[in-house]
N, C-alpha and C positions, 0 to 999 in steps of 0.2 A: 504493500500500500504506500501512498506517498508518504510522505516528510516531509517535514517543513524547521528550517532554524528558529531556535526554541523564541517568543516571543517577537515574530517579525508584524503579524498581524495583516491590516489591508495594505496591499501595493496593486502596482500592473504588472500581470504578466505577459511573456509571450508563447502564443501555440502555436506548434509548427499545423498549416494543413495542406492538404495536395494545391499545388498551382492552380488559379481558375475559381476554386470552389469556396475562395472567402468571404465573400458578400453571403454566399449558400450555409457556409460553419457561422458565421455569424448571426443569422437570420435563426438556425436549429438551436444554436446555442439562447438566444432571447427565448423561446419556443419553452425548452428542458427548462430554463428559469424559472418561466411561468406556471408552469406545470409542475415541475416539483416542487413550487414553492421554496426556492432558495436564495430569494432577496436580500439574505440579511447575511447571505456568502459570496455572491456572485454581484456585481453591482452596475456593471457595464461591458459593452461589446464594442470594440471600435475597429474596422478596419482601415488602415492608415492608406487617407489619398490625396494627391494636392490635383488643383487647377492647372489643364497644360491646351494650349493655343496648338493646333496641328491641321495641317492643309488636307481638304477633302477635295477632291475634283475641282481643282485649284480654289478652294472656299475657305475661309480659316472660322473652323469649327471648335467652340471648347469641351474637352474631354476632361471626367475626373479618372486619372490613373492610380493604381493601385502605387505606394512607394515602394513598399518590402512584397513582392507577390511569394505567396504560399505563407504570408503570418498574419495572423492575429491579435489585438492585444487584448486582455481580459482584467477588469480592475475585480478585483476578488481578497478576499482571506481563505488560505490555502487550510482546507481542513482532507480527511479523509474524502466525506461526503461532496465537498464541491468538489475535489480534484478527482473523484470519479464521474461526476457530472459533465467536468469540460473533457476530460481525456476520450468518455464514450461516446461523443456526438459525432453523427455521422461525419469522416472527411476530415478528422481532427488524428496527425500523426503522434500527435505527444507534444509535450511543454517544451519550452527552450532552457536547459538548464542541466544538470548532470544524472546520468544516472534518471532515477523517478523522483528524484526530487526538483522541484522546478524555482528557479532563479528569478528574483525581481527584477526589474527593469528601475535602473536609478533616477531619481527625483531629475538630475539633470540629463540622462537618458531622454527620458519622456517629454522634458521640456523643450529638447532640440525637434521630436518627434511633433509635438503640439504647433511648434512655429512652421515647421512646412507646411502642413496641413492646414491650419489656419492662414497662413497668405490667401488671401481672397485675390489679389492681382494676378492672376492666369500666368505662370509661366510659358515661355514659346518652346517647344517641341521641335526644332529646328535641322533637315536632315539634310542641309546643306555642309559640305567640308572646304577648306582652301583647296584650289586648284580645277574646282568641278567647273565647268562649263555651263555658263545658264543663259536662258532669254529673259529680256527684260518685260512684263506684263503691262505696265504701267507707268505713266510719267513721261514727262518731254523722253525719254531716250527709247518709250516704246518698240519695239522687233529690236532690238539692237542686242548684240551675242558679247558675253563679256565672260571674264573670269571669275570666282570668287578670290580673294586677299586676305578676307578677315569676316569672321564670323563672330558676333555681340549677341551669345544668346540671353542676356537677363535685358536687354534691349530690342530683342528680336530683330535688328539689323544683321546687314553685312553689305560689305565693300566689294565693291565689283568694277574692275580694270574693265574699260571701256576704249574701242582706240576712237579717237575722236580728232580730221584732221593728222591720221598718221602718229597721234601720240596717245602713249597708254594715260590715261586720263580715270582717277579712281572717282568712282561715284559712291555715297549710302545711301541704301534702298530698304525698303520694312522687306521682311524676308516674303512677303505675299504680294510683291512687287514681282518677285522671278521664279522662275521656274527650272529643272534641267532639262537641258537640251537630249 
């Protein structure tokens, strides 16, 4: 049966589940909760996702992505009864910790985890690299074929060598400005 270090009490843990099926272990997990009435062991379900900006048929669509795909975090006190609770829900491999005993996640752990997740400003999802070849979509230099230089993904720009007049002439464009060629 599990173990737990002698007065740790409520923390967050992490459970490993199959890639895919975390929003599914979470949702079963809130379910088992309910049902077995273990509110006052188990207290929250979170799977960790931030806001990310990524081109759909040249459209730029916001996705929420998963950060850690295949974990979960569970804010709980680890007793017998709950740590059979979350270990048997369908799609759940085991805790993140050693052995069957399962390891908290630290106060400043969780808080770097909380700040991504909570950015509400959409990160850009950017799968542009230097040296790829694009077409410009937009703006005075419209159809015009350039290089990429530099890529500013917390900006979602990038710099694209342009020849203009015979000379390499660098432009910045939002990354939903070009396209590859």
């Amino acid at each position: 049966m599990a173990r737990q270090a002698e007065n740790t009490g409520r923390h967050w843990y992490v459970i490993h589940t199959y890639s895919g099926y975390e929003d599914a272990v979470a949702e079963a997990l809130k379910q088992r909760i309910d049902s077995l009435n273990m509110h006052d062991y188990i207290f929250d379900v979170v799977v960790p996702k931030e806001t990310q900006i990524v081109i759909k048929k040249g459209e730029p669509v916001t996705e929420k992505k998963r950060i850690f795909p295949g974990y979960v975090l569970v804010d709980m006190t680890v007793t017998d009864e709950s740590w059979y609770v979350v270990r048997n829900t369908p799609n759940v491999t085991g805790f993140v910790g050693s052995g069957n005993i399962p390891v908290p996640v630290s106060p400043e752990e969780f808080n770097i985890v909380k700040r991504q997740m909570g950015t509400e400003e959409a990160k850009f999802k950017i799968d542009f690299s230097v040296g790829d070849h694009v077409i410009i979509l937009d703006g005075p230099f419209v159809n015009y074929d350039g290089v990429v230089n530099k890529v500013d993904e917390e900006k979602g720009k990038v710099k694209v060598l342009i020849s203009i007049f015979g000379r390499e002439t660098p432009i910045e464009l939002d990354f939903t400005q070009v396209k590859k060629k």
